[in-house]
TIPA-119625 format. One record per residue (C-alpha): residue in one letter; y negated, z, x. Coordinates in steps of 0.1 Angstrom, whole numbers, padded with zeros to 4 digits, always signed. Example, Ala and Ser with C-alpha at 12.3 -4.5 7.8 and 13.67 -1.06 7.14 Angstrom:
BEGIN
A+0045+0078+0123S+0011+0071+0137
# end
This chain:
BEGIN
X+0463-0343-0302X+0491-0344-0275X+0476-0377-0262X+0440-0358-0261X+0452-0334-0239X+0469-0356-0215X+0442-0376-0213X+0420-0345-0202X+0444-0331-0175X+0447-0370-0161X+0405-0369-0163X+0409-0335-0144X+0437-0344-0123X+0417-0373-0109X+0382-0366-0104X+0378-0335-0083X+0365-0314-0102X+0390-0289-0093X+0368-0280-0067X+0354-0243-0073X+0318-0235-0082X+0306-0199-0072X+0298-0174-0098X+0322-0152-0122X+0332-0179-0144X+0330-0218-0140X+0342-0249-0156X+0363-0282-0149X+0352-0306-0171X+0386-0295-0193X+0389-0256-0189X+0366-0223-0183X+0380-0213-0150X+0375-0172-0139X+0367-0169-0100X+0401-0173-0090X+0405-0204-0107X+0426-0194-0135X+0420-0210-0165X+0407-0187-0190X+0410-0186-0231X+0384-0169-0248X+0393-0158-0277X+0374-0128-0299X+0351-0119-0331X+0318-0120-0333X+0293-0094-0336X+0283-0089-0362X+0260-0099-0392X+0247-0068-0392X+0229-0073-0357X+0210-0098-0370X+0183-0078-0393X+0166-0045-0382X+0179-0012-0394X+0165+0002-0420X+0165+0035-0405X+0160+0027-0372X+0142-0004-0367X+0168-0018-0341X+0187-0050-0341X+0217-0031-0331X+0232-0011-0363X+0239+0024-0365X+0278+0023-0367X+0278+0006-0333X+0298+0019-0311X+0320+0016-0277X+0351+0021-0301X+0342-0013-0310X+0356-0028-0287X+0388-0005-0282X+0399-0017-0313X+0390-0053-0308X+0409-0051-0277X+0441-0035-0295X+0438-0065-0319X+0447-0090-0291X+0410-0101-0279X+0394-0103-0252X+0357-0117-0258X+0330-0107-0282X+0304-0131-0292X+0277-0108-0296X+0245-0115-0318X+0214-0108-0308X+0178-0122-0321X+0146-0138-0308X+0126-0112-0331X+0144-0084-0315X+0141-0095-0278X+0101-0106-0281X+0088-0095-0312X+0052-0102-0303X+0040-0132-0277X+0050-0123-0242X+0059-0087-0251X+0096-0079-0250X+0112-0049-0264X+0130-0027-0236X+0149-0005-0256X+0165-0036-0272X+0177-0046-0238X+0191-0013-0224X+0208-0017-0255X+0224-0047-0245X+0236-0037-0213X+0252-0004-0229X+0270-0031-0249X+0280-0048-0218X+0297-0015-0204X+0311-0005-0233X+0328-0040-0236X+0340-0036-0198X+0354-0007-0199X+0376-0018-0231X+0388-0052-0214X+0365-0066-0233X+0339-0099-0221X+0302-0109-0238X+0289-0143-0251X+0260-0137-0262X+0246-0154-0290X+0209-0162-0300X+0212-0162-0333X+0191-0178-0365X+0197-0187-0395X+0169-0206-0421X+0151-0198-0385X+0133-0165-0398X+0135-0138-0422X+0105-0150-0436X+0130-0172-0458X+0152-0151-0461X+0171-0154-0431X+0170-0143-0397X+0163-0154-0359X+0130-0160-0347X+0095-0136-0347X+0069-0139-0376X+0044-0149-0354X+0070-0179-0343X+0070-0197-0372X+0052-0226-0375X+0052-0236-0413X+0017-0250-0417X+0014-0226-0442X+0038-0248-0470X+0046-0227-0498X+0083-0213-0496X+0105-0215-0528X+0140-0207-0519X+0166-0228-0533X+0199-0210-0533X+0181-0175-0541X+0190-0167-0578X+0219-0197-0576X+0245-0183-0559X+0243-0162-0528X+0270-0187-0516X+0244-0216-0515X+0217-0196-0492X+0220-0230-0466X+0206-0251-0491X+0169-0233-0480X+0175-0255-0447X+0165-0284-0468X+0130-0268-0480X+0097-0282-0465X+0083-0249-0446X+0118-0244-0430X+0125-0284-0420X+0084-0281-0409X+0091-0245-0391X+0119-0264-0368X+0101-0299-0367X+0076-0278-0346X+0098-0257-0327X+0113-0289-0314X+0083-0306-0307X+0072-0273-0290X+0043-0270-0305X+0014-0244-0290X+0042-0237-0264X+0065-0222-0294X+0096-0237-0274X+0081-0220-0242X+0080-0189-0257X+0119-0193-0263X+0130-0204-0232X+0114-0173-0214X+0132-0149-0238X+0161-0164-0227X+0154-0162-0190X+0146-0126-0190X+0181-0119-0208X+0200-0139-0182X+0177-0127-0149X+0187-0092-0166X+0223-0098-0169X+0232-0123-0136X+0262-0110-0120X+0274-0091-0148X+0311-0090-0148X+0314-0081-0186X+0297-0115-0198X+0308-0150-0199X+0277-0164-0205X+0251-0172-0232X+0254-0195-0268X+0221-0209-0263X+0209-0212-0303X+0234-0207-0330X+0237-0236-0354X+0204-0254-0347X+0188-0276-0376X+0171-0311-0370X+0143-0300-0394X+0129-0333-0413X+0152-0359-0392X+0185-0352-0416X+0193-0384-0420X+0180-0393-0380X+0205-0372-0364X+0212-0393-0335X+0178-0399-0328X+0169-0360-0328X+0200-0351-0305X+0186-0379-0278X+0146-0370-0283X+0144-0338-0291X+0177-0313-0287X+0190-0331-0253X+0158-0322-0240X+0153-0292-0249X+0192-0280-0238X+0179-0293-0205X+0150-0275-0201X+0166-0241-0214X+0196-0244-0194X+0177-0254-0161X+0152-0225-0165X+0178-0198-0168X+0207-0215-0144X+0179-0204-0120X+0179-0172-0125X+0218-0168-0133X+0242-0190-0116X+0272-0167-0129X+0278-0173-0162X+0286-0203-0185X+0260-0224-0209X+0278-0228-0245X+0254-0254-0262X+0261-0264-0302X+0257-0297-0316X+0233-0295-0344X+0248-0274-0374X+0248-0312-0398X+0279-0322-0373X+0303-0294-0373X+0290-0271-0410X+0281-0301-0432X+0304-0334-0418X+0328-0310-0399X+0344-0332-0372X+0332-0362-0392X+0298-0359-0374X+0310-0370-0343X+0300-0385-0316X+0268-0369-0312X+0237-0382-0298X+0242-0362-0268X+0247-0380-0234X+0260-0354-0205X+0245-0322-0197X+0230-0326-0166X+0217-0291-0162X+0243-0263-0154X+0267-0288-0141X+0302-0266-0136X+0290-0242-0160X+0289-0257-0197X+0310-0255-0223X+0308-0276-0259X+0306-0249-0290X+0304-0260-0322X+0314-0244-0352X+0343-0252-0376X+0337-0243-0413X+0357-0269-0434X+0332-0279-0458X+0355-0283-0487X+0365-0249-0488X+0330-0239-0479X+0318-0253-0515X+0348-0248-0534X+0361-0214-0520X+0398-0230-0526X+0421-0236-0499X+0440-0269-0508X+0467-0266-0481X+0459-0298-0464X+0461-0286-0428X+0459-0324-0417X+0422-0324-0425X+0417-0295-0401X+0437-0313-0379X+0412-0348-0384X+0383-0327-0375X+0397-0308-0346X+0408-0336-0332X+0370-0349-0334X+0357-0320-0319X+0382-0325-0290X+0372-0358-0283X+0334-0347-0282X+0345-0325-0258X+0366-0350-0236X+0329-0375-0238X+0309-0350-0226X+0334-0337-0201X+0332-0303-0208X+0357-0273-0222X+0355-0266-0260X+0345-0230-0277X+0345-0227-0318X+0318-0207-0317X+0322-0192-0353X+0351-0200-0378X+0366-0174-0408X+0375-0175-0439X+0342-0181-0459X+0333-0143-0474X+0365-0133-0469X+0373-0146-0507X+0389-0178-0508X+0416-0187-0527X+0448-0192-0507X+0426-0174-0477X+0462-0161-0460X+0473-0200-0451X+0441-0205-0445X+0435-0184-0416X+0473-0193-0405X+0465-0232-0407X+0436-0229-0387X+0450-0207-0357X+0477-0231-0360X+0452-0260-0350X+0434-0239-0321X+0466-0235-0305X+0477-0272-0304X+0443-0280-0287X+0443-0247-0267X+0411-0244-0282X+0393-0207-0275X+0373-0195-0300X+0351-0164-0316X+0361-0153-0356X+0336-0146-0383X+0330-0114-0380X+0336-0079-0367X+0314-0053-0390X+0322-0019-0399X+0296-0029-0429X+0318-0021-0461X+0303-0049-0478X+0311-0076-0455X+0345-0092-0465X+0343-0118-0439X+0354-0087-0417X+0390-0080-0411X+0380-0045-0409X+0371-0045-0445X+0398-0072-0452X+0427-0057-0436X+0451-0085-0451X+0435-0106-0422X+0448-0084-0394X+0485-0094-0397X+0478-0127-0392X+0450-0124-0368X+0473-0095-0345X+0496-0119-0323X+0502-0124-0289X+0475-0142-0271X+0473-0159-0237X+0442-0149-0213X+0446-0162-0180X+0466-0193-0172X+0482-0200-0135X+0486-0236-0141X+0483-0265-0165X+0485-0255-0202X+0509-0278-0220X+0520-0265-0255X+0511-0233-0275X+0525-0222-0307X+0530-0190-0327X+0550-0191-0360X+0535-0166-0387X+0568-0164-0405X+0590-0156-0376X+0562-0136-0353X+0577-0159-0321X+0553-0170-0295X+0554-0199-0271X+0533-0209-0241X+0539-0237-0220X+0523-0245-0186X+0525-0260-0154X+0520-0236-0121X+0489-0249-0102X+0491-0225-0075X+0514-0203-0062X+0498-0162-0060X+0479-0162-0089X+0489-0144-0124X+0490-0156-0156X+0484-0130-0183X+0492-0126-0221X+0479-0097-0243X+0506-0082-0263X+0487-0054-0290X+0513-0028-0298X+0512-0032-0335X+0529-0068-0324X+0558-0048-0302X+0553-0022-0280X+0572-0034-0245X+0602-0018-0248X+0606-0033-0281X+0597-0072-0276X+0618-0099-0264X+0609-0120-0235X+0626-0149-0229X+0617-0178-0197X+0630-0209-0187X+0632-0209-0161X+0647-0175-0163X+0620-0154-0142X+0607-0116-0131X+0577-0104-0152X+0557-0071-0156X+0540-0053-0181X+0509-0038-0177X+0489-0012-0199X+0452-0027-0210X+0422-0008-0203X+0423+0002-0245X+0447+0016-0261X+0467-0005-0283X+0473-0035-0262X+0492-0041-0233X+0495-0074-0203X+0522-0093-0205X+0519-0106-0167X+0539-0137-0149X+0529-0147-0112X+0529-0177-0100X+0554-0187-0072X+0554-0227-0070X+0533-0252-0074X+0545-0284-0105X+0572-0261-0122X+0568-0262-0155X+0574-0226-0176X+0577-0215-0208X+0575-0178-0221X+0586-0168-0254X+0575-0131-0273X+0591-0118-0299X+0597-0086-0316X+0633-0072-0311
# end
């Protein structure tokens, strides 16, 4: 891992990509920068399974319990990004009609989220492709199943083994064709996604946009590379070119197809993808990380290496393609796996030794989602724990021991003027009660977050090369 890292700051170091790219946020070919070049770790929830079905009361994709105190208490977790779902269905749920409300909805979100501290990924969202089976994502009048009869596979199984209706004919022939864009389906798509980024360009509470979440290769299962070079290269390239026209602000988050990262976890890797070469200075690699054996067995075996293996996969797709690396989506599967606590510790454990930014599994006020740390509380004191935002230099090393509640960050100034900044929630330690320790010994302020419940740890930079490190702890 340590070699991985050097090896991307050398890459950095040594090609100029330093330079900056206009916008809110931009990228390095290592890090997401913010406009003063800081490098910037997203880390957050998403939200929320909920927004991915209509309310039955309401008809909106947006569910009643929604609210701006969302994101207040996100924020007083530690966060500072929420990747938020959205849908196809709900944004045009007829051919070139798009629904209004549904978009003043979104930028309401986008205000809310602001004025907590909060910043937006949004996330176009599917799963099985359309609720048609049983999932969720795209329009009725967008699927394309050639009229194959649907039997659902996992339905009456085990609600656990709902992916397995990827693998039926109508959903494998429903994607075949959106891939092949066929009667302009793909079009279709593509403009949705232009009118949301045209809507939000210059939006200082978004990031950017995760173009499709977990998208399947349809019939090619066992032709993955093939479909990654013919068919989902492409297409990224397309999408990417026709909304980086309209919004040059924001960052491109772009999955590998969901066999890579949920079925082979890092195993899948490398992809079929050559570089990006829409967006350039605005992509970043998200894939998702659910360990497959404890998505099957729902038993945590303790074998943190293997999260380590596949991390360290991920990281090296990232370093080929020359982009930073988002986990899109990661959690502990339903919220009921055996040995779930070291779970969740093992894999924050791994984030932090690749400085990896990332987006938990999910924030719902739902009581029957146990994915969500607001219904499984237990998750909260492992999830609540200082967390770097902003970074004035080089990142080096970044640890956080669940036992003893100490945090470490290690960097390297890059310029001098510029702050770095780590959220510090108050039910961590309130200021007057943590313990900050530098070497080298340094000033430092605190600073109250824009939500309650969290405070800004801040340290400005006053050199360029010195190295830092900054330890939190409670008193």
């Amino acid at each position: 891992m340590e070699l991985i890292l050097l090896a991307f700051i050398a890459s950095w170091l040594g090609s100029g990509c330093g330079q900056k790219n206009p916008g809110l946020f931009w990228t390095d070919g290592q890090w997401m920068r913010d406009a003063q070049g800081r490098v910037f770790i997203s880390r957050g929830l998403n939200l929320s399974d909920d927004n991915k079905f209509p309310s039955p009361i309401t008809g909106e994709f947006i569910p009643g319990w929604f609210h701006e105190d969302c994101f207040s208490e996100i924020a007083s977790w530690g966060f500072n990004t929420v990747r938020f779902v959205l849908t196809w269905e709900g944004l045009e749920p007829e051919p070139g009609q798009y629904d209004e409300r549904y978009l003043e909805r979104l930028e309401q979100a986008a205000e809310w989220a602001r004025a907590a501290g909060i910043y937006l990924i949004f996330d176009m969202h599917q799963d099985i492709y359309a609720r048609k089976f049983y999932g969720d994502g795209a329009p009725e009048w967008a699927i394309l199943d050639e009229g194959l009869y649907y039997l659902p596979l996992g339905d009456g199984v085990s609600p656990d083994l709902w992916y397995l209706n990827y693998t039926t004919p109508a959903v494998e022939k429903a994607f075949d064709n959106f891939f092949e864009n066929k009667n302009g389906i793909q079009d279709h798509f593509i403009e949705t996604w232009r009118r949301v980024a045209e809507r939000f360009s210059g939006n200082p509470a978004v990031v950017g946009y995760d173009l499709i979440n977990e998208p399947f290769p349809g019939s090619r299962l066992i032709q993955l590379d093939d479909f990654d070079r013919e068919y989902f290269q492409p297409f990224y390239e397309r999408l990417i070119s026709s909304m980086f026209q309209v919004d040059s602000d924001h960052l491109f988050f772009f999955e590998p197809n969901a066999m890579r990262t949920n079925f082979l976890a890092g195993s899948g890797f490398p992809s079929g993808f050559s570089q990006i070469s829409a967006g350039q200075g605005k992509l970043v690699f998200a894939p998702h990380f659910y360990d497959p054996e404890v998505t099957v067995s729902l038993d945590y075996d303790g074998e943190i290496s293997r999260l380590e293996r596949n991390m360290d996969l991920l990281d090296r797709e990232a370093l080929r393609l020359q982009v930073p690396i988002w986990v899109g989506e990661w959690g502990v599967w339903g919220g009921a796996v055996l040995h779930g606590d070291k779970f969740l510790a093992d894999q924050l454990t791994v984030y932090d030794r690749s400085f990896a930014s990332y987006s938990f599994w999910d924030y719902n006020r739902n009581p029957a989602d146990y994915a969500s740390p607001v219904n499984s509380t237990w998750m909260l004191d492992i999830l609540i724990r200082p967390q770097p935002s902003y970074i004035a230099g080089v990142p080096m090393a970044l640890h956080y021991d669940v036992e003893t509640g100490k945090f470490e960050l290690k960097f390297k100034e890059e310029k001098p003027g510029l702050a770095s900044e780590i959220l510090v929630p108050t039910r961590f330690c309130r200021p007057g009660d943590c313990r900050v320790e530098m070497e080298p010994d340094r000033s430092y302020s605190w600073e109250a977050g824009k939500s309650q419940g969290v405070n800004i740890l801040k340290i400005l930079s006053n050199s360029k090369g010195t190295e830092y490190i900054i330890r939190i702890s409670k008193n």
